[in-house]
Backbone as CSV, one residue per row, in Angstrom:
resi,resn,N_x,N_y,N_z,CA_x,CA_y,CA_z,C_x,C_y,C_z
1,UNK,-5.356,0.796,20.671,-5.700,1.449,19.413,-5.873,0.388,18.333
2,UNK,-6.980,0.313,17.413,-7.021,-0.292,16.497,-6.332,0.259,15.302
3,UNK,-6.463,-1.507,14.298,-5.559,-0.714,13.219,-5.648,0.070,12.266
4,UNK,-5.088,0.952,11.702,-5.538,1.759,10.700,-6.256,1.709,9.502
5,UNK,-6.566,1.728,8.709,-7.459,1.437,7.204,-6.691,2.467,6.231
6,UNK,-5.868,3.005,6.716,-5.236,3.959,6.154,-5.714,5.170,4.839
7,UNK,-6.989,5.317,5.751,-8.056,6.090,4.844,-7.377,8.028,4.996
8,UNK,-7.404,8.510,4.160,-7.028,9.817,4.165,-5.465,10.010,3.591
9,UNK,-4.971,9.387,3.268,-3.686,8.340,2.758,-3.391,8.193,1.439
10,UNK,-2.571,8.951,0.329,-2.370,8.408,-0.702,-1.405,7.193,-0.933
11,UNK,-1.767,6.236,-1.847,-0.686,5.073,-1.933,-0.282,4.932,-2.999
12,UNK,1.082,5.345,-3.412,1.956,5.218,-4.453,2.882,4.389,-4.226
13,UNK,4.196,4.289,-5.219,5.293,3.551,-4.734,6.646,4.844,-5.749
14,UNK,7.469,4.291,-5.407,8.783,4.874,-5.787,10.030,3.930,-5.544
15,UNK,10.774,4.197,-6.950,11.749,3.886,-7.541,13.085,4.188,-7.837
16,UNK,13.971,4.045,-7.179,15.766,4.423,-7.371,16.272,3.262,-7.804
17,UNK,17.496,3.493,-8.303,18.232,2.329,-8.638,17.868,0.887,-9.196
18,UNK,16.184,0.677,-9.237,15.995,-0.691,-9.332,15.084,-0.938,-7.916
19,UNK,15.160,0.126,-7.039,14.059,-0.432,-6.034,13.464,0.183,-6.047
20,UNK,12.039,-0.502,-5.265,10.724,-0.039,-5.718,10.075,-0.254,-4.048
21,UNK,9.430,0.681,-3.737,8.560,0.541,-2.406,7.631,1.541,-2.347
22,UNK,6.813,0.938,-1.605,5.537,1.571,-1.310,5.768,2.761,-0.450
23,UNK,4.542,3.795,-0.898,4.577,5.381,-0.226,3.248,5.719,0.620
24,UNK,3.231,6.037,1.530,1.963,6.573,1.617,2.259,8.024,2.209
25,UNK,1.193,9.285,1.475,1.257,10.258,1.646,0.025,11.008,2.241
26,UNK,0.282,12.212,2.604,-1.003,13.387,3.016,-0.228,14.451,3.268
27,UNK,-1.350,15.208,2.454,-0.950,16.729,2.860,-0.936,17.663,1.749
28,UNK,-0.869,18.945,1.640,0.288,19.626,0.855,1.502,20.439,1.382
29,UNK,1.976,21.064,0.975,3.148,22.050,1.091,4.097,21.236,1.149
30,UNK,5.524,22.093,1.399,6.824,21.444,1.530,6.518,19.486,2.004
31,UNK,7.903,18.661,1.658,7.594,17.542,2.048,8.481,17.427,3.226
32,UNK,7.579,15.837,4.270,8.898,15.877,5.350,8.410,14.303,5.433
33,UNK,9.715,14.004,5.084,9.879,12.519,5.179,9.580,11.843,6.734
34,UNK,8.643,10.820,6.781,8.350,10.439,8.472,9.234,8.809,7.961
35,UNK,10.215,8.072,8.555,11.028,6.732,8.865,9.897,6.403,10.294
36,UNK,9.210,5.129,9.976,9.034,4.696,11.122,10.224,4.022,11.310
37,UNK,9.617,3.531,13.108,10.428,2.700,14.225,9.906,1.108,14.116
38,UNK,10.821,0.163,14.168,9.861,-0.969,14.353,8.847,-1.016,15.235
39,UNK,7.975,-2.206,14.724,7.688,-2.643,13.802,7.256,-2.044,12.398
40,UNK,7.006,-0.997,12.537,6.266,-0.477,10.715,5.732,0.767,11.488
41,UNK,5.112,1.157,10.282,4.289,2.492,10.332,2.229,2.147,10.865
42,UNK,2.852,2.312,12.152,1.461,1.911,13.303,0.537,3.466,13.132
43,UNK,-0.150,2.737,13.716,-1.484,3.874,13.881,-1.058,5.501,14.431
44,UNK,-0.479,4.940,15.329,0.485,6.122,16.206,1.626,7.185,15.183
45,UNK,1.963,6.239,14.212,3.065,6.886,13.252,1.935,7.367,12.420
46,UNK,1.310,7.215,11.898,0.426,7.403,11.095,-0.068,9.003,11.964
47,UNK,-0.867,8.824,13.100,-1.535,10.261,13.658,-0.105,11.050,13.648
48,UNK,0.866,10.952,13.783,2.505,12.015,13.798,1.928,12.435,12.525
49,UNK,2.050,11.248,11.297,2.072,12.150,9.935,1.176,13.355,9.716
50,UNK,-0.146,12.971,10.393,-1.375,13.786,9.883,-0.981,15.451,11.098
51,UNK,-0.734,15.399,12.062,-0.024,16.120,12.563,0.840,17.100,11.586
52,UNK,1.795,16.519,11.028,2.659,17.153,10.337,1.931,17.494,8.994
53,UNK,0.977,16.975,8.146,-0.291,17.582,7.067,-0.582,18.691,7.448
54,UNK,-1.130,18.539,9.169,-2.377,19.677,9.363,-1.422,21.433,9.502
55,UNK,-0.165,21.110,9.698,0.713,22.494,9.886,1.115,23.355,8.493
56,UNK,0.394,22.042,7.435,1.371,22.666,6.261,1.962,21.516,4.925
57,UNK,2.086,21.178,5.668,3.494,19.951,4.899,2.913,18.765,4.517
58,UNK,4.028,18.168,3.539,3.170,16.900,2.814,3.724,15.636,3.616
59,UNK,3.337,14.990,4.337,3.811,13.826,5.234,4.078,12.828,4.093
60,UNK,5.369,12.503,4.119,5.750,11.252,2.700,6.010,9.988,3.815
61,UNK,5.540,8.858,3.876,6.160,7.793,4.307,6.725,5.922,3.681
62,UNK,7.820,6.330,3.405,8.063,5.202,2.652,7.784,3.951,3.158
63,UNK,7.522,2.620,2.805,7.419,1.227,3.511,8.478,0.667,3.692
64,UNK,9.501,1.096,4.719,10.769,-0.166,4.685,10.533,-1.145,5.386
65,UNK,9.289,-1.531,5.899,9.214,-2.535,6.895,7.594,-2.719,7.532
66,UNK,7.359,-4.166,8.360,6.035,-3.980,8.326,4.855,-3.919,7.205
67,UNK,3.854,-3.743,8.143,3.040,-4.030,7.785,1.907,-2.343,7.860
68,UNK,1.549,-1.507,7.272,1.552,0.060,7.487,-0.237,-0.109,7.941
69,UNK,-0.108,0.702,9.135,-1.460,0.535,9.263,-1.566,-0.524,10.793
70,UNK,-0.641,-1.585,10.667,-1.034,-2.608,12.266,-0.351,-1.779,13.413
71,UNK,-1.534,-2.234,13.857,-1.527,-2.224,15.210,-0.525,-2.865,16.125
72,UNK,0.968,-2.642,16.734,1.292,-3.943,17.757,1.142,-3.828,19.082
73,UNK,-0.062,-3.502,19.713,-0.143,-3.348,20.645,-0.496,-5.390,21.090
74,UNK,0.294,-4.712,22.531,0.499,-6.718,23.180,-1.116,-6.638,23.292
75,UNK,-1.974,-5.537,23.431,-3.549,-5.846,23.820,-4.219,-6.726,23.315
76,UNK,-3.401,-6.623,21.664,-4.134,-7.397,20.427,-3.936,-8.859,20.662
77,UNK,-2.955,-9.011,21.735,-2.324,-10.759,22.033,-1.061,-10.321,21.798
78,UNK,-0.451,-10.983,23.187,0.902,-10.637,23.199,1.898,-11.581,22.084
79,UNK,1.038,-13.184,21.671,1.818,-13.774,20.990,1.739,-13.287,19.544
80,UNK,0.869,-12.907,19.189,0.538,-12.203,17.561,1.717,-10.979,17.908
81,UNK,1.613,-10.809,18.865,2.461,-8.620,18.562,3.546,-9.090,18.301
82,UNK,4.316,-10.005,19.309,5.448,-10.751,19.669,6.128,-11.024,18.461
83,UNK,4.939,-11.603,17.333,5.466,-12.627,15.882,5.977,-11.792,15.434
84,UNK,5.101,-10.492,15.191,5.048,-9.081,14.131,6.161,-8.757,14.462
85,UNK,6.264,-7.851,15.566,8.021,-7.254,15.677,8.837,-8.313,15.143
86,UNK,9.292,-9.626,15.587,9.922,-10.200,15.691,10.073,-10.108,14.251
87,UNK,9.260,-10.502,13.140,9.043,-10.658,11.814,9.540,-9.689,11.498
88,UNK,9.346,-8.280,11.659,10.435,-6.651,11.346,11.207,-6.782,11.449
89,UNK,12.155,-7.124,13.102,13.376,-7.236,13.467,14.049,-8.281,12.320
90,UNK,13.956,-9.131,11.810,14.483,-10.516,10.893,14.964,-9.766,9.549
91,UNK,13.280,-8.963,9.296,14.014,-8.342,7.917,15.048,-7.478,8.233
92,UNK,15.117,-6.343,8.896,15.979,-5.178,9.087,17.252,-5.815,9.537
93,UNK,17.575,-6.901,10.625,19.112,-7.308,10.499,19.499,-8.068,9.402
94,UNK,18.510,-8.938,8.799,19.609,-10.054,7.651,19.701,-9.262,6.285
95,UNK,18.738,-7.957,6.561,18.991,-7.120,4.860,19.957,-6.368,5.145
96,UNK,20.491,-6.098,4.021,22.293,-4.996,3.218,21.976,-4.181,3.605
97,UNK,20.679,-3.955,3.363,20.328,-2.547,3.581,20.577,-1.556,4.886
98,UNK,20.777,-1.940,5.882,20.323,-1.581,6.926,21.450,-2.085,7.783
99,UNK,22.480,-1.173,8.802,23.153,-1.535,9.319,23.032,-0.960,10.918
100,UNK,23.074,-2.769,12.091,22.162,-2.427,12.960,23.383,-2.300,14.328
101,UNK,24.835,-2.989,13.730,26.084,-3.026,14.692,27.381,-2.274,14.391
102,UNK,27.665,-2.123,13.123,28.683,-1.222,12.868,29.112,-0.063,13.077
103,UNK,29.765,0.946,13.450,30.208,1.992,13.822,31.092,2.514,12.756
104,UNK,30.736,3.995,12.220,31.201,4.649,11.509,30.721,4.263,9.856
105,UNK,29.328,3.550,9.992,28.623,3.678,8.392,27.459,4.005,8.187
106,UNK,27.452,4.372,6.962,25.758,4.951,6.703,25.071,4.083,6.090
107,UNK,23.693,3.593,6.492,23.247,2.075,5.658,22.942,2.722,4.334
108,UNK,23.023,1.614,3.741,22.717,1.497,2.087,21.133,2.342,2.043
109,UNK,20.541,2.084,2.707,18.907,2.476,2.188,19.074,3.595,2.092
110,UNK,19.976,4.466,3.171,19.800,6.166,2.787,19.942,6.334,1.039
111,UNK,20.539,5.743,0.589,21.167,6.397,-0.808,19.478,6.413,-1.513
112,UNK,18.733,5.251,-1.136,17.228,5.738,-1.667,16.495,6.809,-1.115
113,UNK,17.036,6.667,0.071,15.950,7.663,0.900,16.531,9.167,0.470
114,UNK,17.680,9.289,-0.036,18.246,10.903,-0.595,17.074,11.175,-1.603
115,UNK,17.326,10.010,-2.439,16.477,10.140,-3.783,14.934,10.580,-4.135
116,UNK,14.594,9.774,-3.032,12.802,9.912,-2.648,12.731,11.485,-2.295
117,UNK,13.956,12.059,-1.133,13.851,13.524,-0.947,13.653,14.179,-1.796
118,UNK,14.752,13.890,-2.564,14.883,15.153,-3.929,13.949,15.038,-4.858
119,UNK,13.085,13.566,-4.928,12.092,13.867,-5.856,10.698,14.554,-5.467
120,UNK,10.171,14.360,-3.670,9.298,15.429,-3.078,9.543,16.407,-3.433
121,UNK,10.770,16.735,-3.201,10.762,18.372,-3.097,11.107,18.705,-4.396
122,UNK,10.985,18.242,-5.460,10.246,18.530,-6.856,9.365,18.866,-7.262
123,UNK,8.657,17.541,-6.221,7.340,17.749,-6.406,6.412,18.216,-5.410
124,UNK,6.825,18.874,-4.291,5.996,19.705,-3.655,6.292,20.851,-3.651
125,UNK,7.611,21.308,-3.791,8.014,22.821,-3.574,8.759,23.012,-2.542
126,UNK,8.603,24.574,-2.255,8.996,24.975,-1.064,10.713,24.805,-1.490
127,UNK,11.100,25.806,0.196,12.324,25.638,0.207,13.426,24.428,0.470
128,UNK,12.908,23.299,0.535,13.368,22.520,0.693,13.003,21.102,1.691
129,UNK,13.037,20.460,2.074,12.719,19.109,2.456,13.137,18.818,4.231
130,UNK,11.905,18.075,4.786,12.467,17.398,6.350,12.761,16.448,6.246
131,UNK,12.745,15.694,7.500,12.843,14.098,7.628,12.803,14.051,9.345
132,UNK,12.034,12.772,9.589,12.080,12.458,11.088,12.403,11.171,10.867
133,UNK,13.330,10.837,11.388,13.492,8.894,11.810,13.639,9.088,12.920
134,UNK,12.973,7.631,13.261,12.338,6.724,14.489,13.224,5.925,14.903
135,UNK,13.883,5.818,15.930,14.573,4.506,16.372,15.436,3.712,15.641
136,UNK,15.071,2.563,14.768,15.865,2.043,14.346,16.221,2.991,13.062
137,UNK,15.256,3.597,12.514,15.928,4.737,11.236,15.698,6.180,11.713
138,UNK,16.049,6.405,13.434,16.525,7.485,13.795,18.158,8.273,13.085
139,UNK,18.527,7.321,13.045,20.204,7.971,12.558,20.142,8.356,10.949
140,UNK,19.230,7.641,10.161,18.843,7.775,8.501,18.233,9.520,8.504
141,UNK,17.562,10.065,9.453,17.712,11.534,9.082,18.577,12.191,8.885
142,UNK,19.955,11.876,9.777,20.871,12.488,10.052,21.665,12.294,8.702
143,UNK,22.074,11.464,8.179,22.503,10.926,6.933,22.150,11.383,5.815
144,UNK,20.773,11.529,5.813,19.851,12.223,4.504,20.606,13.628,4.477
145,UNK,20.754,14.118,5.879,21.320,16.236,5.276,22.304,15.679,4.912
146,UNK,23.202,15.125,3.796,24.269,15.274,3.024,23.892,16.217,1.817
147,UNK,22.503,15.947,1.868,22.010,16.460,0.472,21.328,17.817,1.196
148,UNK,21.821,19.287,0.347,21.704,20.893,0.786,19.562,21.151,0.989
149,UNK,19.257,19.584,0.357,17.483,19.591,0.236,17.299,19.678,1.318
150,UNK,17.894,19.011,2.017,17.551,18.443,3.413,17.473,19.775,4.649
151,UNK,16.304,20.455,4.459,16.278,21.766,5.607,15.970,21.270,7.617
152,UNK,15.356,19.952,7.303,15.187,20.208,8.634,15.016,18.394,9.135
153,UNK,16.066,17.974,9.616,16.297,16.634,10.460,16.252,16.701,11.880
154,UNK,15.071,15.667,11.967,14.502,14.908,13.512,15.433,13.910,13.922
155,UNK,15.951,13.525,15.055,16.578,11.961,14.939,15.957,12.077,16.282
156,UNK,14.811,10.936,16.568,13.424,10.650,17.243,14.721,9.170,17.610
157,UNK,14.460,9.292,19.473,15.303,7.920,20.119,16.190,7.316,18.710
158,UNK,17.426,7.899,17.899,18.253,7.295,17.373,18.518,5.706,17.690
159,UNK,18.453,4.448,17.491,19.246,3.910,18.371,20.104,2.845,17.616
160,UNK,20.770,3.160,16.574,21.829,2.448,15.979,23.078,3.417,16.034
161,UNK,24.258,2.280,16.184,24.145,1.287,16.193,23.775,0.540,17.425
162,UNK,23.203,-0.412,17.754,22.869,-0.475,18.913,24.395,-1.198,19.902
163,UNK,23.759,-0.096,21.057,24.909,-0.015,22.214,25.438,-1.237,22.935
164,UNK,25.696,-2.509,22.081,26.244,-3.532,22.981,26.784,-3.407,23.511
165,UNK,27.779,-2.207,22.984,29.414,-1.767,23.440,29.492,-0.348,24.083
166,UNK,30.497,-0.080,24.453,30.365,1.204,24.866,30.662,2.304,23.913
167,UNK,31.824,1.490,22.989,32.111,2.542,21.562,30.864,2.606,20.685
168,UNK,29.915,1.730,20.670,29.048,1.710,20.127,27.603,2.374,20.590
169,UNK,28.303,2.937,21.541,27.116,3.734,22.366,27.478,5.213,22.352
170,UNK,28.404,5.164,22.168,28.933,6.561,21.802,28.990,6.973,20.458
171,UNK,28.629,6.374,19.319,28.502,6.955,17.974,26.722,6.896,17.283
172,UNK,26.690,7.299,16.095,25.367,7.140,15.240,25.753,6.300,14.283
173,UNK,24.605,5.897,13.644,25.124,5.049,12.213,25.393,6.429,11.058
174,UNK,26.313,6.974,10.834,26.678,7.413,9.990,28.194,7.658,9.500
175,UNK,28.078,7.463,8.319,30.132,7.431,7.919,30.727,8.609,8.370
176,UNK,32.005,8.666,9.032,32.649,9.712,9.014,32.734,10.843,8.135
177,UNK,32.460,10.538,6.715,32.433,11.705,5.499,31.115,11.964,5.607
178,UNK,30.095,11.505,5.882,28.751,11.908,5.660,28.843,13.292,7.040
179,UNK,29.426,12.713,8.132,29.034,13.127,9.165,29.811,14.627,8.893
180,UNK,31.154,15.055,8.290,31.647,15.786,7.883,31.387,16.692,7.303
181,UNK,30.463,16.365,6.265,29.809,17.384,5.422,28.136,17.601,6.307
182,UNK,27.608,16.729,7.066,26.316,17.676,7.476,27.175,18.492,8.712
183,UNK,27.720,18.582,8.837,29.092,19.607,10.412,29.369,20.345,9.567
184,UNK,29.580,20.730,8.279,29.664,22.037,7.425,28.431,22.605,7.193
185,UNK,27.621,21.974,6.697,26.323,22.437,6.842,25.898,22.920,7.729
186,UNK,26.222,22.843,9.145,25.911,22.856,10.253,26.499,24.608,10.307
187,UNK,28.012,24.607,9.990,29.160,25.833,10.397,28.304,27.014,8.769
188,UNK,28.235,26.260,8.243,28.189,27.539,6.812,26.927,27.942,6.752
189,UNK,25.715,26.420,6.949,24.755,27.047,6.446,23.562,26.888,7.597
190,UNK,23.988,27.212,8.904,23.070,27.198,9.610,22.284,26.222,10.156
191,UNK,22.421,25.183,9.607,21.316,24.202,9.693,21.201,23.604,11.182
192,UNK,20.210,22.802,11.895,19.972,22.457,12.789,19.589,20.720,12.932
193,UNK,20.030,20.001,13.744,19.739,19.176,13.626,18.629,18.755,15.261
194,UNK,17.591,18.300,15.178,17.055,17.807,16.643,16.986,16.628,16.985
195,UNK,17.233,16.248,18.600,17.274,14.859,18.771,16.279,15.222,20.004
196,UNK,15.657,13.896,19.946,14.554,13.239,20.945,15.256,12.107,21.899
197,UNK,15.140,12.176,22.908,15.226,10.723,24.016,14.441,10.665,24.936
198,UNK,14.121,9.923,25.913,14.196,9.788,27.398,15.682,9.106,28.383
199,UNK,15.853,9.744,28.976,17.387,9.652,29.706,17.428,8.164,30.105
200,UNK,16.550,7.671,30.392,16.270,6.432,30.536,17.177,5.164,29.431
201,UNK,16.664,5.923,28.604,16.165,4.789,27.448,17.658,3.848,27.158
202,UNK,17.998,2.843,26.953,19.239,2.038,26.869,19.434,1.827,25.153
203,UNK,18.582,2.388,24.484,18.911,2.101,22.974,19.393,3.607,22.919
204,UNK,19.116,4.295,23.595,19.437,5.684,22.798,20.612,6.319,24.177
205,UNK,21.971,5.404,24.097,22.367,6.216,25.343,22.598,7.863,25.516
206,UNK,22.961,8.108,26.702,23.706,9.436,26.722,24.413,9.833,26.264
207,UNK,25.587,9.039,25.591,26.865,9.142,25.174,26.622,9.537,23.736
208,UNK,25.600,8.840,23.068,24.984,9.043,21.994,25.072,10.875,21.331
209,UNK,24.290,11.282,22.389,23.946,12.499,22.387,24.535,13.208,22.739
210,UNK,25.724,13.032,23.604,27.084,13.783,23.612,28.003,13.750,22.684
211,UNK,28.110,12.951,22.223,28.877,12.688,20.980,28.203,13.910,20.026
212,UNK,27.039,13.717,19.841,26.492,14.748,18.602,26.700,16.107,19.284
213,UNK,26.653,16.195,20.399,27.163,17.467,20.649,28.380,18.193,20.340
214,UNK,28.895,17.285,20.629,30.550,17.485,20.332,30.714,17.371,18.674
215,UNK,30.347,16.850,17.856,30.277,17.160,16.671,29.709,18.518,15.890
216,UNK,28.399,18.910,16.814,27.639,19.369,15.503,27.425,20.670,16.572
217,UNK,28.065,20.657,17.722,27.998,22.029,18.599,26.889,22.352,18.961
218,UNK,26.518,23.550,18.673,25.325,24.265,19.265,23.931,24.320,17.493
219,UNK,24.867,23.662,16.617,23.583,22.927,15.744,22.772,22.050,16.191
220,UNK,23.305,20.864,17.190,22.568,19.858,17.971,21.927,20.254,18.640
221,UNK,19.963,20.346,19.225,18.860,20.647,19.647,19.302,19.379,20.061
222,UNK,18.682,19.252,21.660,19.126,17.930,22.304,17.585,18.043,23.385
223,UNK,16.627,17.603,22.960,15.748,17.193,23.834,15.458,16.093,24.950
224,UNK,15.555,16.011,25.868,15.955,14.586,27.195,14.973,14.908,27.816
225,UNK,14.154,13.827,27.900,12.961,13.618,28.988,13.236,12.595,29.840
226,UNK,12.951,12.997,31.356,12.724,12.062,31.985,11.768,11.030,32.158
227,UNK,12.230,10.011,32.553,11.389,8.574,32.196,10.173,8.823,32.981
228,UNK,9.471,9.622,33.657,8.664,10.021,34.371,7.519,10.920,33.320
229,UNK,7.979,10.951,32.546,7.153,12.046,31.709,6.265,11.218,30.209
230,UNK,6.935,10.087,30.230,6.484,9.057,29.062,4.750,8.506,29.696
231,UNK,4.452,8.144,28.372,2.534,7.863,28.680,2.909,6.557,29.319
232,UNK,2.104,6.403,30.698,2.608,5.127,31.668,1.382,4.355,30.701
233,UNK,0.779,4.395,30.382,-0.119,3.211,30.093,0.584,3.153,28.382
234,UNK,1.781,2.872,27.982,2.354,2.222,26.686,3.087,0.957,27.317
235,UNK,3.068,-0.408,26.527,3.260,-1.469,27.159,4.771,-1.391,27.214
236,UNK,5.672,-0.829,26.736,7.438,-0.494,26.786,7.894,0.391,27.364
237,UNK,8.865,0.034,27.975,9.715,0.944,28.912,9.724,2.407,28.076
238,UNK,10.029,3.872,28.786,9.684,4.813,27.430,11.476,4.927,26.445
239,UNK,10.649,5.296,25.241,11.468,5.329,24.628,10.846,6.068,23.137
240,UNK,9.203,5.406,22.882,9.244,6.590,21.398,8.622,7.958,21.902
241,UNK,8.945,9.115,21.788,8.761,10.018,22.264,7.434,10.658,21.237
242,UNK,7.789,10.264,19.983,6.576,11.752,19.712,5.346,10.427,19.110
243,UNK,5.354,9.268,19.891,4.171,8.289,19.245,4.283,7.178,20.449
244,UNK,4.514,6.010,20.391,3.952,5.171,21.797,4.057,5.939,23.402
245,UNK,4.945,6.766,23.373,4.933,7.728,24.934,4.796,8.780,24.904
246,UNK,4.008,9.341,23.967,3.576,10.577,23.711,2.538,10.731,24.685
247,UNK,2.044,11.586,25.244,1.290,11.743,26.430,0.581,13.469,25.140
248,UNK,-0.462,13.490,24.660,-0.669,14.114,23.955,-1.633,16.008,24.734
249,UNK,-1.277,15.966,25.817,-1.881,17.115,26.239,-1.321,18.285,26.491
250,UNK,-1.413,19.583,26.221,-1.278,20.382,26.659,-0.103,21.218,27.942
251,UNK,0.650,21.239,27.886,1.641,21.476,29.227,2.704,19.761,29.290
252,UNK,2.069,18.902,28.920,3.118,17.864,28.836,4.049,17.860,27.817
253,UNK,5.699,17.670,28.646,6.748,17.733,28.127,6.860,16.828,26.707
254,UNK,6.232,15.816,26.565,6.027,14.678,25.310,5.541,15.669,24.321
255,UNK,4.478,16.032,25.033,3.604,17.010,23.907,4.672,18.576,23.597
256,UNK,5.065,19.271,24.143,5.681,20.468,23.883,7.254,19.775,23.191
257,UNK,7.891,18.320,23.425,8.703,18.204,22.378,8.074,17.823,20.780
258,UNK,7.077,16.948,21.049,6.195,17.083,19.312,6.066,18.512,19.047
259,UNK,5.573,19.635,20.004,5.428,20.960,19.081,6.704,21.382,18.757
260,UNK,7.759,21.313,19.393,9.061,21.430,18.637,9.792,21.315,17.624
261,UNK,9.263,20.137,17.663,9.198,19.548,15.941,8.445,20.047,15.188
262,UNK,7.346,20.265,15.585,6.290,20.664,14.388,7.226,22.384,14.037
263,UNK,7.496,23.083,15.182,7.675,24.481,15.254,8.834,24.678,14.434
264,UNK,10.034,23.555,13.897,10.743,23.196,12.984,10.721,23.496,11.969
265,UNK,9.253,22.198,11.360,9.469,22.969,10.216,8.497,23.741,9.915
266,UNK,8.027,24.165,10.718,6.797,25.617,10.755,8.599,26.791,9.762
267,UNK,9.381,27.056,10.631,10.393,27.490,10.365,11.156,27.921,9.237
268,UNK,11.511,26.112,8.961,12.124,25.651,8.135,11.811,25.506,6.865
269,UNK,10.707,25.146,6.725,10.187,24.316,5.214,8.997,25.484,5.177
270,UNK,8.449,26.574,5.821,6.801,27.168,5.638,7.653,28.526,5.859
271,UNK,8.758,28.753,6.749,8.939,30.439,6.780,8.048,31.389,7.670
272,UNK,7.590,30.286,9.050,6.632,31.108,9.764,8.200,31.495,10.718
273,UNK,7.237,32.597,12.039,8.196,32.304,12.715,8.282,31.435,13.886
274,UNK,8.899,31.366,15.057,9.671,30.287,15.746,8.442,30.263,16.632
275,UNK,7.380,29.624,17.049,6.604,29.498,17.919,6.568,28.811,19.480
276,UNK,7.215,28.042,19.115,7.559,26.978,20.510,8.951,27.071,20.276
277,UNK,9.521,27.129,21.724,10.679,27.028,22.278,11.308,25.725,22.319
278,UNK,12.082,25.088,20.943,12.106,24.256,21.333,13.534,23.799,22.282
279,UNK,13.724,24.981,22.963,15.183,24.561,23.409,14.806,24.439,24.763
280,UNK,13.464,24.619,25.668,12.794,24.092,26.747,12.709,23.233,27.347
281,UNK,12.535,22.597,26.827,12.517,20.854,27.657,13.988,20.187,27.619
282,UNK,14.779,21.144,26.635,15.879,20.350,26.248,16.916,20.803,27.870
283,UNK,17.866,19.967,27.514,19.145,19.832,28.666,20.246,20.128,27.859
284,UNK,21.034,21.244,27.505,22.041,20.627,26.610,23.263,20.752,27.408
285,UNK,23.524,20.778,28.773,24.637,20.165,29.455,24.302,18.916,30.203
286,UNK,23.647,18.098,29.605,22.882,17.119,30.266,23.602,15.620,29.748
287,UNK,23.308,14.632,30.313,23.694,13.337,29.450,22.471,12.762,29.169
């Protein structure tokens, strides 16, 4: 896939505390925050957003990283793709922001990413606000429902903190108090949280997703694909489910967990009703 031009795309920036980063948007209706996965917001993240436009909703995507719009496919040259990630990975561990080994914290960036919520859903309406994170800011959805805006969280292959350890394979990046109050949210006000994997995948263990079970009960939507079901022609073992191993057709499990999501916040944020099943593909006595 070539790289994007990021035509169809509004480009703003936004401001909390003193920081300032770039936005790119589409759509109208309710907003739903898209977190890419490293490296940045690729072509692939980009077609998710417009996806999530065409149902309804205003696709917001902030710039924490990368370069928005490249391409890293190894096709382009494996030593150029190689630099790029590598160049993502550098910023995201040596910045405050972002915590990639600790157990039991919520990184600093959420406290912007609350902010950016509450100011969409100002400014788009609706009943309230999504969010999908990707991989390395898979667990930053989960974090964001502290705030009652927050109607409908994705956590797409979570995979912080990452599982060197085994205790560390068994938790999310989020503080114990954060995690406390979205588990009330969960008991009082219904809310749902969904997770994406492939059983495979070593950033996103099992334990991971048992753990959230055991927290957040039968609020946790637990989707597990087998590694058999990921698009074989993506150059990485599978692991992003609704963008590099998305297998985009019809009857495929990749594809009926993206409509899951979409059927979310069809739900959630628009007030249709429940169209896709998204409890189908899922396993929830599964690891």
């Amino acid at each position: 896939m070539a790289d994007h031009d990021l035509s169809g795309f509004d480009r703003e920036h936004f401001t909390h505390d003193g920081i300032t980063r770039r936005i790119l948007r589409r759509g109208t209706g309710p907003a739903v925050i898209v977190l890419a996965e490293i490296p940045g917001i690729t072509p692939k993240v980009l077609a998710f957003a417009e996806r999530v436009a065409a149902i309804g909703c205003t696709a917001v995507l902030p710039v924490l990283f990368g370069e928005p719009g490249r391409d890293p496919d190894p096709a382009n040259g494996w030593l150029k793709s190689g630099r790029y990630i590598a160049a993502s990975m550098r910023k995201v561990c040596v910045s405050r922001e972002f915590t990639a080994l600790a157990t039991g914290r919520t990184s600093p960036v959420v406290t912007w990413l609350r902010a950016l919520a509450a100011n969409e859903h100002q400014r788009c309406g609706g009943p309230g606000v999504g969010a999908v994170g990707m991989c390395f800011t898979g667990g930053f959805a989960l974090a964001m429902a502290t705030d009652d805006r927050l109607l409908a969280p994705v956590l797409s292959q979570p995979s912080l903190p990452l599982p060197v350890t085994k205790s560390r394979a068994g938790r999310i990046d989020i503080s114990a108090e954060d995690l406390a109050v979205v588990r009330g949210r969960c008991e009082r006000d219904g809310l749902e949280v969904m997770g994406l994997r492939f059983r495979g995948d070593r950033l996103v263990p099992g334990d991971r997703f048992a753990f959230l079970r055991r927290e957040l009960g039968d609020a946790f939507i637990a989707v597990e694909l087998d590694d058999a079901t990921a698009n074989p022609a993506a150059a990485l073992a599978p692991h992003s489910v609704l963008t590099e191993h998305l297998i985009d057709e019809p009857g495929q499990p990749t594809r009926e967990a993206l409509d899951g999501v979409l059927d979310l916040f069809r739900t959630r944020l628009l007030g249709q009703p429940r169209e896709t099943a998204t409890e189908a593909p899922a396993t929830p006595g599964g690891a």
